[in-house]
Structure formats: C-alpha cells, structure tokens
C-alpha positions as CSV (number, residue, x, y, z in Angstrom):
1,X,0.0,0.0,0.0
2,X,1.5,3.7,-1.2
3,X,1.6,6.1,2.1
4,X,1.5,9.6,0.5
5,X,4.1,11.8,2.1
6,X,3.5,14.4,4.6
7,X,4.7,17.9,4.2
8,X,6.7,18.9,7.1
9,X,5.6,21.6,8.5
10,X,8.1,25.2,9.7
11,X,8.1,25.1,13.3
12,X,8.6,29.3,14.1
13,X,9.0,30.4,17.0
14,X,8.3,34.8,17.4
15,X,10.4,37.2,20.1
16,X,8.8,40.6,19.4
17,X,9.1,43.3,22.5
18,X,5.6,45.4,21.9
19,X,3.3,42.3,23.1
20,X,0.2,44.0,20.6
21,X,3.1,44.1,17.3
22,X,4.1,39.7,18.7
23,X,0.2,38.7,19.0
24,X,-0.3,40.6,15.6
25,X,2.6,38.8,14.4
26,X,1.3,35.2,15.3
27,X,-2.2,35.9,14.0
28,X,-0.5,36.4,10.7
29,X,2.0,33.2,10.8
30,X,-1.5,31.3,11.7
31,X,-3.1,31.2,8.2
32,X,-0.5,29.5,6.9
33,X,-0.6,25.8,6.7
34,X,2.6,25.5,6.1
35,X,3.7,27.0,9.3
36,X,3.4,26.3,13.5
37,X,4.0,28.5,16.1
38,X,5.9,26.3,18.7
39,X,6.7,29.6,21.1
40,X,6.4,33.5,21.7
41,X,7.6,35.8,24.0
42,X,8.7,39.4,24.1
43,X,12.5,38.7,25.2
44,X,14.9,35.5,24.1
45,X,13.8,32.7,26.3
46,X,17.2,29.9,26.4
47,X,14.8,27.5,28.1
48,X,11.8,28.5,25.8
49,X,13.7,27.6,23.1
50,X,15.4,24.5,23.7
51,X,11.7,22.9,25.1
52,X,10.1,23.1,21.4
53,X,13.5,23.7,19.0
54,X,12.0,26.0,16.2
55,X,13.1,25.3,13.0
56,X,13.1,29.2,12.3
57,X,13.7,32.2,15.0
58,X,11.9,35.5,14.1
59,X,14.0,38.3,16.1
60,X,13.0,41.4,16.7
61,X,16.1,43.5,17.8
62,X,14.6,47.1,18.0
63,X,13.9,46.6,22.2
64,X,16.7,44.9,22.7
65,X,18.9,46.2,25.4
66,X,21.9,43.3,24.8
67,X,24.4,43.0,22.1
68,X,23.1,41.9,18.6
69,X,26.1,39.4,18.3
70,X,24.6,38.2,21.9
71,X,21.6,37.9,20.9
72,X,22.5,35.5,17.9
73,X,24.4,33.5,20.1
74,X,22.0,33.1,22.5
75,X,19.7,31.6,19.9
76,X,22.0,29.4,18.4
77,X,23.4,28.0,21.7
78,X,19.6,27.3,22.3
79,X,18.5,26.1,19.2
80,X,21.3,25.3,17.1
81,X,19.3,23.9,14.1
82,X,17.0,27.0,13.8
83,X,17.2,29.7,11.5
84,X,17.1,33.2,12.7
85,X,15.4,36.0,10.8
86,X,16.0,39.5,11.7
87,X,12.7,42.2,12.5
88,X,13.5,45.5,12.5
89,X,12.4,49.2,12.0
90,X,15.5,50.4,11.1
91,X,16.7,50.1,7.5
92,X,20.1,50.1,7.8
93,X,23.0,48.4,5.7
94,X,25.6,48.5,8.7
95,X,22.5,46.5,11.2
96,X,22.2,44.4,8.1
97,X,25.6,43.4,7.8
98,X,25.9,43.2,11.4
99,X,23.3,40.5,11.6
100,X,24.4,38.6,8.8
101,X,27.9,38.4,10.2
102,X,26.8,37.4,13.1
103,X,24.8,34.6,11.8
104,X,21.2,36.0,10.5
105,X,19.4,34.3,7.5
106,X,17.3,37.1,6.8
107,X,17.1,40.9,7.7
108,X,13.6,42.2,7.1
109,X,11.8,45.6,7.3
110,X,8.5,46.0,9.9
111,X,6.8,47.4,7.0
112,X,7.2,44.2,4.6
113,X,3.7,43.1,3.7
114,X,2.5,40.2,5.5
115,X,2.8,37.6,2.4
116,X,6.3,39.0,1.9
117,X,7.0,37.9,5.1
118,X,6.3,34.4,5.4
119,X,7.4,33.9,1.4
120,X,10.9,35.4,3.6
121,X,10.8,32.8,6.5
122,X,9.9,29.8,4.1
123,X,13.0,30.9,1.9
124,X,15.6,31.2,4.8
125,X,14.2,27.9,6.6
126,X,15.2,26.3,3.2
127,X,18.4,27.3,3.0
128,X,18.3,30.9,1.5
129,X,19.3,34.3,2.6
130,X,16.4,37.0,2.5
131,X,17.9,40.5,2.9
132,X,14.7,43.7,2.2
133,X,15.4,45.0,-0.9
134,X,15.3,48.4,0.6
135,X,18.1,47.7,3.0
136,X,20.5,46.0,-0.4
137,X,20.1,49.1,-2.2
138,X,20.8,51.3,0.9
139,X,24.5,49.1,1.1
140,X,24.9,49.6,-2.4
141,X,24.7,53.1,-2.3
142,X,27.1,53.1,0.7
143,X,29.6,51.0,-1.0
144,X,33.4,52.1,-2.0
145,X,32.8,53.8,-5.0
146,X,35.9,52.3,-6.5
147,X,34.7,49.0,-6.9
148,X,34.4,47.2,-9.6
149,X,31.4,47.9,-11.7
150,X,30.2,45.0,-13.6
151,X,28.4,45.7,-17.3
152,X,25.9,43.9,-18.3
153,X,27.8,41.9,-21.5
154,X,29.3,39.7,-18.8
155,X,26.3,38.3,-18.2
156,X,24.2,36.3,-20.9
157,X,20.5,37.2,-21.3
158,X,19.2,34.3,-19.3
159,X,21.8,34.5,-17.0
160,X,20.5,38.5,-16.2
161,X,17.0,37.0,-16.5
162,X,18.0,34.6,-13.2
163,X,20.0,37.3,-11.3
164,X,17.2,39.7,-10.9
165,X,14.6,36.9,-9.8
166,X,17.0,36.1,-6.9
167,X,17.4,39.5,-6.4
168,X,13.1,39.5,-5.4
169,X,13.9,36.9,-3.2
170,X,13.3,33.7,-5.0
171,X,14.7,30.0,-4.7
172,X,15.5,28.0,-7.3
173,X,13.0,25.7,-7.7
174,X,10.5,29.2,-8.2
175,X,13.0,30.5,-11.1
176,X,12.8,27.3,-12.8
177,X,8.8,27.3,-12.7
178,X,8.7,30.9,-14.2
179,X,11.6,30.0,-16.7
180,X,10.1,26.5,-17.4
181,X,13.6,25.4,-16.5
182,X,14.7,22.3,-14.1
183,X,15.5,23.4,-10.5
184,X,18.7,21.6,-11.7
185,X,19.6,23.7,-14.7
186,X,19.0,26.8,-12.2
187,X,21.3,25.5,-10.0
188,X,24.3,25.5,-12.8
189,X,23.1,28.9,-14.2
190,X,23.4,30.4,-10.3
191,X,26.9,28.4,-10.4
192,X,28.5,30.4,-13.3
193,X,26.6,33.5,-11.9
194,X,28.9,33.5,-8.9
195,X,32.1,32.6,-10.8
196,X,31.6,35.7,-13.3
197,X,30.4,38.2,-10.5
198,X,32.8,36.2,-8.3
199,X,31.1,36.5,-4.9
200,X,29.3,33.6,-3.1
201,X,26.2,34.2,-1.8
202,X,22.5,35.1,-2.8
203,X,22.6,37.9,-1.3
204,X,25.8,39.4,-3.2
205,X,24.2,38.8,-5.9
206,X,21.1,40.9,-4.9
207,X,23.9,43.9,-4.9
208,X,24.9,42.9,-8.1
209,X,21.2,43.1,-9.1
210,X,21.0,46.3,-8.0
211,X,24.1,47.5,-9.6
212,X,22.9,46.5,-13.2
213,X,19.4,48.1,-12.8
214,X,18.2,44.2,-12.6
215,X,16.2,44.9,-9.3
C-alpha cells in the first residue's frame, strides 16, 4: 500500500518586545498551513527555546537592550538547528551586515507586507538568505565607490534574467517554474553567476542586481 508523504511543517518560533506588534505577528504566521508557532515571547527565552527547538527564529532587535552578536548566540546556543530571521524598524545596511555576520538568514523591514514575510521565512528555513530590498540598495549606495562595476555583457541574457529573480527573493526551484527550467539547470546557471560576478552568496548577488538596474 503507497503512504503519501506528509509535508513537514516550519516550526517558528516569534520574540517581538511590543506584546500588541508579537500577538499581531502570530495571528498572521497562523493562516499558513505550512507553518506552527511552537513559542512566543517578548524577550529570548534559552529555556523557551530549547523545550520546542524552532526550526526558524523570528528576532525582533529594535527593544533589545543586549548586544546583537549576543543575541544570535543566544539563539544558536539554544537552538542550534534554527534559522534566525531579523525584524527590524530600522533600514540600515551596517545593522544588516551586522546581523548577517553574526549569523542571520534574513534581515527584514516591519513594513514588509504580510505575504512577503512568510514567502521570507519559508526561503531562509530552506536554506536561502532574505535581505529587504530596501536595505540591499541602501548598502549599495554606501559601498566604496571604487569598486568594480560590472556591465551587463558579462552576463548572458538568461543568465540576467536569473540574477534579478534572486534578487526578489526567489529559490531556485521558483526560477525554474517561471523560466520552465529544471531546478537543476537553475542551479548551474546560479553556479557560473557567482564565478563571473565572483562572490558567493545570494545575497551578493542581490547587490549585483541592484548595480545592473536588474532589481
């Protein structure tokens, strides 16, 4: 007899400091199917977190009164498998770049639209990086105007195509339904992407987006 597989369900767990913005917060998270609230609270919770281990850790760090580099630690001592995604008023390239040195899958704005959001948390549980669009363009503009500046003929056609889709924030398996391509074949596109822009993550490449008026 076939046993159709379940989908796993995202266990996300919220830390928001204004207890009105969390309860708003978890409302939203709650008509989605695909994800669980396992845990709330307005303040990181060590014990909280180890008791359900959350596959995904949304952070606020507006009300925090610790260090940011703390904080991430203190998350990922607790739940080492989780993913931690940033919540923040301030759009800001240094906080970004802070957070995503310090271990942050995602950085995103309070004013992201709902949808936006959970599209962000599904991305960085599997695997992405999520960075607001608002905060990439902010680092670009900050960035050492001597650069390099990359035109457009290194890239082919498709390859451009591909660079500003991950630049809105989607995975590969997306790209390859809008390009009626094989997640596979995006994967190898994304590959050479990297070796001609030579950087390594997603999230350069965002920049890069940026940069070429792809985003």
């Amino acid at each position: 007899m076939l046993i159709a597989s379940l989908k796993r369900v995202t266990r996300l767990y919220v830390i928001e400091s204004q207890v009105l913005f969390l309860k708003a917060l978890c409302t939203v998270f709650a008509d989605d199917p695909d994800l669980q609230i396992v845990g709330e609270s307005c303040s990181i919770s060590a014990s909280a977190l180890r008791a359900v281990l959350p596959d995904c850790i949304l952070l606020d760090i507006d009300g925090s009164e610790i260090d940011l580099a703390q904080e991430l630690a203190l998350c990922r001592e607790a739940a080492p498998a989780a993913s931690v995604c940033i919540l923040s008023m301030r759009a800001e390239s240094e906080i970004m770049q802070r957070c995503l040195t310090a271990g942050a899958r995602g950085f995103v704005i309070k004013n992201i639209s709902p949808s936006e959001l959970m599209r962000a948390v599904k991305l960085i549980v599997a695997g992405e990086t999520f960075v607001d669009g608002r905060v990439a363009g902010e680092y670009l503009r900050r960035s050492d105007a001597g650069h390099r500046r990359l035109g457009e003929s290194e890239l082919s056609a498709r390859e451009m195509e591909i660079v500003a889709l991950i630049a809105r924030g989607f995975a590969n398996k997306e790209i390859g339904a809008r390009l009626h391509l094989s997640e596979k074949t995006i994967k190898n596109y994304v590959s050479r992407v990297f070796v001609k822009l030579r950087i390594t993550s997603r999230t350069q490449t965002a920049v890069h987006a940026i940069r070429l008026g792809l985003a």
